[in-house]
C-alpha positions as CSV (number, residue, x, y, z in Angstrom):
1,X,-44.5,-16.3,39.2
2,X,-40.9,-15.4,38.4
3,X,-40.0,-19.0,37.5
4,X,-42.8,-19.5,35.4
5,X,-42.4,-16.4,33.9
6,X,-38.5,-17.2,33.2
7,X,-40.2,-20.6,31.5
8,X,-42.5,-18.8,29.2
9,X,-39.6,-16.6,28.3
10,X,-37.8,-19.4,27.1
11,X,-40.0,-21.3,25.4
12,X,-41.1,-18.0,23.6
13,X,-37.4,-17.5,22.8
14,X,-36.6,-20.9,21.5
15,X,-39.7,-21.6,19.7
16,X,-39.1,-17.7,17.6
17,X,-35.2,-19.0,17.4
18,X,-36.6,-22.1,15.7
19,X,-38.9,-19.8,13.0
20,X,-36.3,-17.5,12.6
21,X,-33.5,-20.5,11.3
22,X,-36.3,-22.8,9.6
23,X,-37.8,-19.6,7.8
24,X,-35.7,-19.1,4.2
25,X,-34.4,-15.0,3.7
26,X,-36.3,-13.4,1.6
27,X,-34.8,-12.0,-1.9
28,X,-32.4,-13.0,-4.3
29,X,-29.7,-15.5,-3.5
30,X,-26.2,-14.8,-5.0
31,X,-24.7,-16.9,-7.5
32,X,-21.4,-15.8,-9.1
33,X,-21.5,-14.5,-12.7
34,X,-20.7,-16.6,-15.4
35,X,-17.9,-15.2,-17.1
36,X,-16.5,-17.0,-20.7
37,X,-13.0,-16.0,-21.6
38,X,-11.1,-17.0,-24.2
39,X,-8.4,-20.1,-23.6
40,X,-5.4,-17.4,-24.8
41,X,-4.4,-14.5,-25.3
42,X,-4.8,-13.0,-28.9
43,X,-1.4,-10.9,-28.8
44,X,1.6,-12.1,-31.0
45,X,4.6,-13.1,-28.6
46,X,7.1,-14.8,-31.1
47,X,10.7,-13.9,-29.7
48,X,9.7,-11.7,-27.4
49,X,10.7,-14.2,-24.3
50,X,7.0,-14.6,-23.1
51,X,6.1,-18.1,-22.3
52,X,2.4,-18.6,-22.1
53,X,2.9,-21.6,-19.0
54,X,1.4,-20.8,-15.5
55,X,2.5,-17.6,-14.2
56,X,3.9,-17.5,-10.3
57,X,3.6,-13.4,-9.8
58,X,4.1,-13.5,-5.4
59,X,7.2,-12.0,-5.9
60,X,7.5,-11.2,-9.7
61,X,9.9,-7.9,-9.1
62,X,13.0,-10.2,-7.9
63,X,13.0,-11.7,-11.7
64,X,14.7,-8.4,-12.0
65,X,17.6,-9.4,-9.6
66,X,18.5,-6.0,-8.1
67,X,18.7,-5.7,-4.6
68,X,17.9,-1.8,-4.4
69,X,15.0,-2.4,-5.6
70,X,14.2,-5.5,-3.3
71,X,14.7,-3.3,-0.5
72,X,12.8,-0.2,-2.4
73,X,9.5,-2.8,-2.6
74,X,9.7,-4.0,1.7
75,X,9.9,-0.3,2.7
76,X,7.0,0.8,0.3
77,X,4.9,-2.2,1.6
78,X,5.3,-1.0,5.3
79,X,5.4,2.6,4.7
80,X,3.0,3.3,2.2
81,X,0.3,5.8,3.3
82,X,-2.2,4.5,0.7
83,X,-1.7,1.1,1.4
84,X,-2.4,1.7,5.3
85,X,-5.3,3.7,4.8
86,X,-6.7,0.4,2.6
87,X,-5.7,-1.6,5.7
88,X,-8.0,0.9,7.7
89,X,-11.0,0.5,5.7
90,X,-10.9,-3.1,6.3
91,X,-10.9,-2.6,10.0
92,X,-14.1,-0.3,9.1
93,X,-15.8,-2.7,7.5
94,X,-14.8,-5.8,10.1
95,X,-16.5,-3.5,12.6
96,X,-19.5,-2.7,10.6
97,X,-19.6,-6.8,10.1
98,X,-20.6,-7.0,13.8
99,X,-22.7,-4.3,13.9
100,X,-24.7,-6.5,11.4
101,X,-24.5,-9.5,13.4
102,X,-25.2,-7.8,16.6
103,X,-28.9,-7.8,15.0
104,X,-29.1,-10.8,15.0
105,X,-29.2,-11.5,18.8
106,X,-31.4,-9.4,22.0
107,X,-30.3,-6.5,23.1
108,X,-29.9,-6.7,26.8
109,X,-29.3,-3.0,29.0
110,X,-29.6,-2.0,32.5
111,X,-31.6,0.2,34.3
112,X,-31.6,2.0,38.1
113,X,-33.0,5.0,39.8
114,X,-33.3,6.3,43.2
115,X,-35.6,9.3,44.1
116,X,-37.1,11.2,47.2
117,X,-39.8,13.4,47.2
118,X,-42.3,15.3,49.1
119,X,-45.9,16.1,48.6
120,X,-46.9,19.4,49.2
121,X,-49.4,19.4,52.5
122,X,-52.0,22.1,50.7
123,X,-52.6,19.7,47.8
124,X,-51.4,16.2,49.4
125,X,-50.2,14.5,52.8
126,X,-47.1,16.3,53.2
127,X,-45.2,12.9,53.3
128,X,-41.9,12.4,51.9
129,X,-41.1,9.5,50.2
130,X,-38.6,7.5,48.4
131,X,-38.2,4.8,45.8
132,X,-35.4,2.5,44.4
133,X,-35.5,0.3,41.3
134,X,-33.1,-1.9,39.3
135,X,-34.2,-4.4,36.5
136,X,-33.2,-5.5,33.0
137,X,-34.1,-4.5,29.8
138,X,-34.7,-6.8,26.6
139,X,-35.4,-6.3,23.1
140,X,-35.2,-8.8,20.3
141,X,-36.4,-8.4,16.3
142,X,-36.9,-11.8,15.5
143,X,-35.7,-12.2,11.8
144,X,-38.3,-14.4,10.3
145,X,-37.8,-13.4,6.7
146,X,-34.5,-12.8,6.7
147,X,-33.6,-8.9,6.6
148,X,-30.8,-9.1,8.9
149,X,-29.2,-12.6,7.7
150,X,-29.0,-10.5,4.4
151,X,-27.7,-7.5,6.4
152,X,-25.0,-9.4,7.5
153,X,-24.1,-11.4,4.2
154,X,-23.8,-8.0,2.5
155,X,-21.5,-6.5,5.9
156,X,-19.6,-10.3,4.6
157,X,-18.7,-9.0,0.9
158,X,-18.0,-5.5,2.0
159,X,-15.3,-6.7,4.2
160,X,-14.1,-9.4,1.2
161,X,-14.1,-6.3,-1.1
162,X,-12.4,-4.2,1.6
163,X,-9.7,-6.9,1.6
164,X,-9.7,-6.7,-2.2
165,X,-9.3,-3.2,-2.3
166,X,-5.7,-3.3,-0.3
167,X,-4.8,-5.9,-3.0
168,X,-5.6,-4.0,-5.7
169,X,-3.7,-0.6,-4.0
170,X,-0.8,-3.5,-3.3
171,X,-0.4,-4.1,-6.9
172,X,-0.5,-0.8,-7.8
173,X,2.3,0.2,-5.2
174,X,4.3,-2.6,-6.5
175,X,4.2,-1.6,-9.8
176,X,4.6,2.4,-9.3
177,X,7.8,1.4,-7.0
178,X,9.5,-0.6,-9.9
179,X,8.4,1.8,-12.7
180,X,9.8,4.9,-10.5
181,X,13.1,3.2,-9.4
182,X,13.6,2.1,-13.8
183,X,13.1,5.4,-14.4
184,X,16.0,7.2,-12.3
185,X,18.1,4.4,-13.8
186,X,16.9,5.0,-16.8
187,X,17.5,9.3,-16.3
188,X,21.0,8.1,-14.7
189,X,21.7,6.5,-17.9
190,X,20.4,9.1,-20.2
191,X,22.7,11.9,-18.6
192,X,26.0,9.4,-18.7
193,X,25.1,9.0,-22.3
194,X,24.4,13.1,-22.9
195,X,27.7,14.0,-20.3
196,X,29.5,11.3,-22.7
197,X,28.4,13.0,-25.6
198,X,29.3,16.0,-25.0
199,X,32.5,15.4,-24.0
200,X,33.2,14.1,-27.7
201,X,31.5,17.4,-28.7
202,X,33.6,19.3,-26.8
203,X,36.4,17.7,-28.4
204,X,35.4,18.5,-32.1
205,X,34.6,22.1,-31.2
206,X,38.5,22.7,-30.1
207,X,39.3,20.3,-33.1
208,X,37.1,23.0,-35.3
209,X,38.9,26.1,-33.9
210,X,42.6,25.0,-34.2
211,X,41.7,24.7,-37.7
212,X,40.1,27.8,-38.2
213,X,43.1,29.4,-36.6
214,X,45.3,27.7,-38.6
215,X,43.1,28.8,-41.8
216,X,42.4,24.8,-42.6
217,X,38.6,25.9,-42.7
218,X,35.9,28.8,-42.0
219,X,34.0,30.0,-38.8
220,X,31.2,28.2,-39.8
221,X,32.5,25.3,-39.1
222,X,33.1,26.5,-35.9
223,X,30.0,27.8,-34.8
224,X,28.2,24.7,-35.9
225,X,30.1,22.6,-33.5
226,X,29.5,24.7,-30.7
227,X,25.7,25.4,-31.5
228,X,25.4,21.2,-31.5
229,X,27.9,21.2,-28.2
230,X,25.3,23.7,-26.3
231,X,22.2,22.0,-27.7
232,X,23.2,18.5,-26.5
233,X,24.8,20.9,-22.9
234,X,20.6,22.2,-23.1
235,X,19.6,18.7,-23.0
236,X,21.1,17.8,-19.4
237,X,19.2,20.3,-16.7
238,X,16.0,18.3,-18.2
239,X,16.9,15.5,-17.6
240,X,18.1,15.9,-14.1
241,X,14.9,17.1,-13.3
242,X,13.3,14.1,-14.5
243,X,16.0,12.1,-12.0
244,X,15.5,14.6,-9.1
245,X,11.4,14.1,-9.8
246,X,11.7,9.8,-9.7
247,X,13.3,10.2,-6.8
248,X,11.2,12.0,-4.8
249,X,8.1,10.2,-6.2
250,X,10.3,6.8,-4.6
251,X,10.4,8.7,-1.2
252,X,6.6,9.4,-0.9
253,X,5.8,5.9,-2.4
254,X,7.6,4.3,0.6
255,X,6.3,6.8,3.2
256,X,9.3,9.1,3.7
257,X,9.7,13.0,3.0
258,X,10.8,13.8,-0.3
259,X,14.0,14.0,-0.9
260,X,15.2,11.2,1.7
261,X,16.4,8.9,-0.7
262,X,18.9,10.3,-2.9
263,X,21.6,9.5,-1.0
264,X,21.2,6.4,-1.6
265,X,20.4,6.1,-5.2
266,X,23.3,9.0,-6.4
267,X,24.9,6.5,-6.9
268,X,24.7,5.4,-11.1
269,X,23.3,2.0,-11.5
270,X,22.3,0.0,-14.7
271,X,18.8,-0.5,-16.1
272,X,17.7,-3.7,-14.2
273,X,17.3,-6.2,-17.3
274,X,13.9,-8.3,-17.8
275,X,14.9,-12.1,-17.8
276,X,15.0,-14.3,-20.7
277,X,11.5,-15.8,-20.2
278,X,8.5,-13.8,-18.4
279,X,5.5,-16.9,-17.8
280,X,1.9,-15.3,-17.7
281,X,-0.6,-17.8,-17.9
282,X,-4.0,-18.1,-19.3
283,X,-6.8,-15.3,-19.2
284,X,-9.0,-17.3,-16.9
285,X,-6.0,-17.6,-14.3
286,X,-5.2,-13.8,-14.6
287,X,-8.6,-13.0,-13.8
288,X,-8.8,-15.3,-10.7
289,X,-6.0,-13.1,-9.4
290,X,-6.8,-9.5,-10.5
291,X,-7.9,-8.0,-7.0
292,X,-10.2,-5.5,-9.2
293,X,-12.0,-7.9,-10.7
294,X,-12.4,-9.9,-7.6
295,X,-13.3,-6.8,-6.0
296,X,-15.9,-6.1,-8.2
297,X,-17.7,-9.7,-7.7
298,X,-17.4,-9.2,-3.8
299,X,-19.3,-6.0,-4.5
300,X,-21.8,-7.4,-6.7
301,X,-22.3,-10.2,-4.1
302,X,-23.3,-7.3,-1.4
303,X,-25.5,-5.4,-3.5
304,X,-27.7,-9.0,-4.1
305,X,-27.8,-9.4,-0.7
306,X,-29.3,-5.6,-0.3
307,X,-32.3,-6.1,-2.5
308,X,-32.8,-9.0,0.2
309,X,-32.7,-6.3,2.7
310,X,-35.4,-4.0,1.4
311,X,-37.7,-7.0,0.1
312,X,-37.6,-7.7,4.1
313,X,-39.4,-4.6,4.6
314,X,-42.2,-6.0,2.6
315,X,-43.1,-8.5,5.4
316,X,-44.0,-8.2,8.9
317,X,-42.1,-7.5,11.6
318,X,-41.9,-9.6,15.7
319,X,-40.3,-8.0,18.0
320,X,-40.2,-9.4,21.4
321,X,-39.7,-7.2,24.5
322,X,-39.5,-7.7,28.5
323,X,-38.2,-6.5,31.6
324,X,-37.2,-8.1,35.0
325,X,-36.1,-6.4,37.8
326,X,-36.5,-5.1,41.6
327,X,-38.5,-2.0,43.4
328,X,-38.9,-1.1,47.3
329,X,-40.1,2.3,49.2
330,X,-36.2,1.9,51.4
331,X,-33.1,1.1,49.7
332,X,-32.9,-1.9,52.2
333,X,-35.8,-3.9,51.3
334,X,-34.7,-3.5,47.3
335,X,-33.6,-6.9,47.4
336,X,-36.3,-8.5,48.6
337,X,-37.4,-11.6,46.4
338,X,-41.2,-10.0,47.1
339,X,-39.9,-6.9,45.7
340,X,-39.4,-8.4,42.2
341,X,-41.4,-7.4,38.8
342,X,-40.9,-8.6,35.3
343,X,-43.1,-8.2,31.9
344,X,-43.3,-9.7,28.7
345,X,-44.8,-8.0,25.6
346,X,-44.8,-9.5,22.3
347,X,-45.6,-7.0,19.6
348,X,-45.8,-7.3,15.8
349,X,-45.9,-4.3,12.7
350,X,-46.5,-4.7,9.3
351,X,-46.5,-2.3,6.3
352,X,-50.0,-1.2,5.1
353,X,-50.1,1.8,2.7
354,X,-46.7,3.1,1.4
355,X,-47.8,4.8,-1.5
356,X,-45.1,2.2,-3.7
357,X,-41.9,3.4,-1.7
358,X,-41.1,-0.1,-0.2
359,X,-41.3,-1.7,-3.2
360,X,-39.8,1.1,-5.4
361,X,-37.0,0.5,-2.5
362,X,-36.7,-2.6,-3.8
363,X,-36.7,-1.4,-7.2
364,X,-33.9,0.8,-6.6
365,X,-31.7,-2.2,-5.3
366,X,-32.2,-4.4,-7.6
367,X,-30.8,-1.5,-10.1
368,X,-28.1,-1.1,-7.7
369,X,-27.4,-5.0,-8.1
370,X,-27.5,-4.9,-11.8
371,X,-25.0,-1.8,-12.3
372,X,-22.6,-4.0,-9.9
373,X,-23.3,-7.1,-12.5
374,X,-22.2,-4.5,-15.7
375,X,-19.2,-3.3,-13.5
376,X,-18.2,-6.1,-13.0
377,X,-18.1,-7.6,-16.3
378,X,-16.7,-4.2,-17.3
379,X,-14.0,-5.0,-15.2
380,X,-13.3,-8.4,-16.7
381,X,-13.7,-6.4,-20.2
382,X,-10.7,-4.1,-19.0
383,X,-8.4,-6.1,-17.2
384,X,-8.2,-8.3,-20.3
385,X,-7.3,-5.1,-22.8
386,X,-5.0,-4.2,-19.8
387,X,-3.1,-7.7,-20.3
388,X,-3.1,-7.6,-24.0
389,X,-2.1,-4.0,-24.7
390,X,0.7,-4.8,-21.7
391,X,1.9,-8.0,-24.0
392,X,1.5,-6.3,-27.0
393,X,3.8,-3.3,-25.8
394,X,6.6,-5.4,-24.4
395,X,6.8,-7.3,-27.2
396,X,6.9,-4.2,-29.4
397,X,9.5,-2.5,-27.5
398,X,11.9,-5.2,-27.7
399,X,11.6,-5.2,-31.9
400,X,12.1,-1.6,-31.3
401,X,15.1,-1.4,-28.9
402,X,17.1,-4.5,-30.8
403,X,16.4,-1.8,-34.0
404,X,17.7,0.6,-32.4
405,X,20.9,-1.3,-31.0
406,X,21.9,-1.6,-35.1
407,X,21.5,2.1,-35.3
408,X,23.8,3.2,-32.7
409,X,26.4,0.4,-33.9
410,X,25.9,1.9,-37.9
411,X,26.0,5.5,-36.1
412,X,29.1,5.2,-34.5
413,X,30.7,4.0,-37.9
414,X,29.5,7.6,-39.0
415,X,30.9,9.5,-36.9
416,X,34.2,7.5,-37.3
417,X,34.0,7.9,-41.0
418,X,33.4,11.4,-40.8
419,X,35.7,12.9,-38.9
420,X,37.9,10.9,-40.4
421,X,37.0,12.6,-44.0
422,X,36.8,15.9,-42.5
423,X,40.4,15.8,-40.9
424,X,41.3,14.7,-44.7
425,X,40.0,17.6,-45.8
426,X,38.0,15.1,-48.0
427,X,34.4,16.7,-46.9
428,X,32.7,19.8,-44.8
429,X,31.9,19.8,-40.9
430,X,28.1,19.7,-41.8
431,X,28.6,15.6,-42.4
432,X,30.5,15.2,-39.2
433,X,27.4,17.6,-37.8
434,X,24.9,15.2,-38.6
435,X,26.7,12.0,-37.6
436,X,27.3,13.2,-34.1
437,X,23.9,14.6,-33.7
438,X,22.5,11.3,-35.0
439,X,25.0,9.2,-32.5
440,X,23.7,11.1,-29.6
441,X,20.3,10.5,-30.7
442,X,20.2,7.2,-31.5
443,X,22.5,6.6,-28.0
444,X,19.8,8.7,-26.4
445,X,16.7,6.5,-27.7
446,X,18.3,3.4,-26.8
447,X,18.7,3.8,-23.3
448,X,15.4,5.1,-23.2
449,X,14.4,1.8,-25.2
450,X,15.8,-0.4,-22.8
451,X,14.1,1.3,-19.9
452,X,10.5,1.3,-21.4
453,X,11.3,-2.5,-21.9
454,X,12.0,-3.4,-18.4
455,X,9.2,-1.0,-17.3
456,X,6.7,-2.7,-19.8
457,X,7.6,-5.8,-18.3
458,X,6.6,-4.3,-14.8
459,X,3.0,-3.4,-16.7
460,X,2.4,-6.6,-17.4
461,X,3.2,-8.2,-14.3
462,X,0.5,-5.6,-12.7
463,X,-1.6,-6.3,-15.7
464,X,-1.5,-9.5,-14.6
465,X,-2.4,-8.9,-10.8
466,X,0.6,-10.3,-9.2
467,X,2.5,-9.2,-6.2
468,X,0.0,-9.4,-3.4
469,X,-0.3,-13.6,-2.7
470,X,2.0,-13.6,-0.2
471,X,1.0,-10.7,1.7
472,X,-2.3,-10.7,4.1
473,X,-4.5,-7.3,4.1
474,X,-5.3,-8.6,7.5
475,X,-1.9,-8.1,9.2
476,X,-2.3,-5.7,12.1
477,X,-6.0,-4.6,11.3
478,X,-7.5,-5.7,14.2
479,X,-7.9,-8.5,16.8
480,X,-9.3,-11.9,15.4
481,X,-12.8,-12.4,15.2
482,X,-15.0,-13.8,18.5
483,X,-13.0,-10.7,20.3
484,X,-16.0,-9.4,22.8
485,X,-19.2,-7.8,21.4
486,X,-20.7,-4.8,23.2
């Protein structure tokens, strides 16, 4: 009986195996979207050192050749609480792949009990008894039309757009690492200027009061310098702020307590320069590597895959149960090949009367599937105005700080000009006033130029989507697939 029962069992099994693979899932299958784009960009880069040749974006922060920030961009990378919490959600959604897949196979579980008991001798014998039992459980939901497979492609594209996800919070990082460290340079730079400055200031005021003492001109002349020495002495707690605030923003970016690394960047370093030439490619190639974009095609590929699910639920289900196992009256005949049962039961269900909601399920999904379509071409839509306004601005800003560059040069002949003329006696203090205020200004503009440059740069590069190629999201997430299922 047992052996022909373990036959049946198997044939049952293999022939419902053999429906189950030959039988096509039911619902829509996934084909990627179609997305046109044009062959170039539309933004004007004449001069402005961009070269529209393939772009190679692994490591594109070392075109700035400064080692502080090399070593700013490994530490963010393994410190970075974002990027680890990323890194967690893919192990989240590797573990909800196998939950998915665990459908897909019986579930086997084990059963025993022991029990003694005694009648009562006014209602029964009086006897006591006892009885032991050990046997198997199975249950299996063979997937004839395909609700798990799609189950499981879905739990697939979740995990691709899990993996996604930690690029796109890669790039990011990158990018907010380089921006913060350009702008302490760039406050670092600011205050050498405004110290400078007023320095010079400080200078003209003592000029302006050894000549008022010596009756060569009026007070006025006197508080005007010092009003313009304590506006440009107003200018400086500001702007140590901003330094004080860049540098703590580094600190949290690469996972340490504010405040950790200013030690280390006190010390005054120059604007890191862009290079002569920054290559970015073609549109289609930049959208190939956005993680957003790919992101949002994994998640339209899982929503597809869904409205599979609920169509599933349309059809009916086999589900194939059965038991094998031991009993006995003493715990030393339990293992007794005459003590042995087993069962087979082979049930089926299928949806009658609803009232709609299965197929307004399915209605639902397929509006889920069709959002993720629109965000996703929403997504294309953005990253390319991302890219553009990012070429557009560096560009821009290089027109605008090579402007600028003539101004300080014209301002400094000013200033020369008209202190020169007011020592003469040839002309008031108001036109040295002006030139030294204008000086500062322009000075103060420039360095601020040159730091937006660098940092538009950086914009594009994330624009682009570069940074993450050669990094793998799957680094330390978990132990490799085929790892034992329970």
């Amino acid at each position: 009986m047992i052996n022909f029962s373990r036959r049946a069992s198997l044939l049952i099994s293999a022939g419902l195996t053999a429906i189950t693979i030959g039988c096509a899932a039911v619902g829509p299958n996934y084909k990627s979207p179609a997305t046109t784009v044009s062959p170039s960009w539309n933004s004007k880069t004449e001069g402005a050192g961009i070269s529209r040749t393939g772009a190679d974006l692994a490591g594109w922060w070392t075109v700035l050749k400064d080692p502080q920030l090399d070593s700013l961009v490994s530490r963010a990378v393994a410190g970075n609480l974002d990027l680890k919490k990323a890194r967690s959600r893919i192990r989240q959604a590797r573990a909800q792949r196998i939950v998915a897949r665990s459908s897909l196979f019986p579930s086997l579980d084990f059963s025993g009990s022991a029990s003694r008991s005694r009648t009562s001798e006014a209602t029964g014998t009086g006897n006591t008894g006892e009885l032991y039992n050990a046997g198997f459980d199975a249950v299996w939901e063979v997937d004839i039309f395909g609700g798990v497979r799609r189950s499981v492609e879905a739990s697939e594209a979740d995990l691709d757009a899990s993996r996604e996800d930690w690029r796109d919070t890669l790039v990011t990082l990158l990018s907010e690492t380089a921006l913060n460290y350009i702008e302490v340079r760039t406050y670092q730079t600011r205050i050498t200027v405004a110290e400078s400055s007023l320095k010079a200031q400080a200078e003209t005021y003592q000029l302006t009061q050894w000549r008022c003492d010596a009756g060569l001109s009026d007070r006025l002349a006197v508080e005007q310098a010092r009003y313009n020495l304590e506006s440009t002495r107003s200018q400086i707690p500001s702007l140590n702020t901003g330094r004080e605030e860049a540098m703590n923003r580094l600190a949290v970016l690469t996972g340490v307590q504010p405040g950790a690394l200013h030690k280390e960047l006190e010390k005054i370093s120059s604007i890191p320069a862009p290079p002569a030439s920054a290559a970015i490619g073609i549109p289609a190639d930049m959208l190939r590597r956005r993680p957003d974009v790919r992101r949002a095609e994994r998640q339209f590929a899982a929503q597809t895959s869904r409205v599979g699910v609920a169509t599933a639920d349309l059809y009916p289900k086999l589900t194939l149960s059965g038991s094998i196992g031991l009993e006995a009256l003493s715990a030393g005949n339990l293992f007794s090949v005459a003590n042995g049962f087993w069962s087979i039961v082979a049930g089926a269900t299928a949806p009658v009367f609803h009232a709609g909601a299965l197929r307004q399920k399915v209605e639902i999904q397929s509006a889920l599937q069709e959002q993720a379509l629109l965000q996703y071409e929403q997504s294309v839509l953005n990253a390319l105005e991302e890219v553009e306004n990012a070429i557009i601005s560096y560009a821009q800003e290089q027109a605008r700080r090579d402007a600028l560059r003539e101004s300080v040069n014209a301002a400094q002949q000013a200033v020369a000009f008209s202190e020169a003329k007011y020592q003469a006696g040839l002309s008031d203090f108001s036109a040295v006033l002006d030139a030294q205020r204008s000086l500062f200004s322009f000075n103060d503009q420039l360095v601020q130029s040159e730091g937006t440059v660098t940092s538009n740069l950086v914009r594009l590069y994330k624009a682009l989507g570069g940074g993450w190629e050669s990094l793998n999201p799957d680094a330390g997430t978990a132990k490799p697939d085929g790892n034992k299922q329970s």
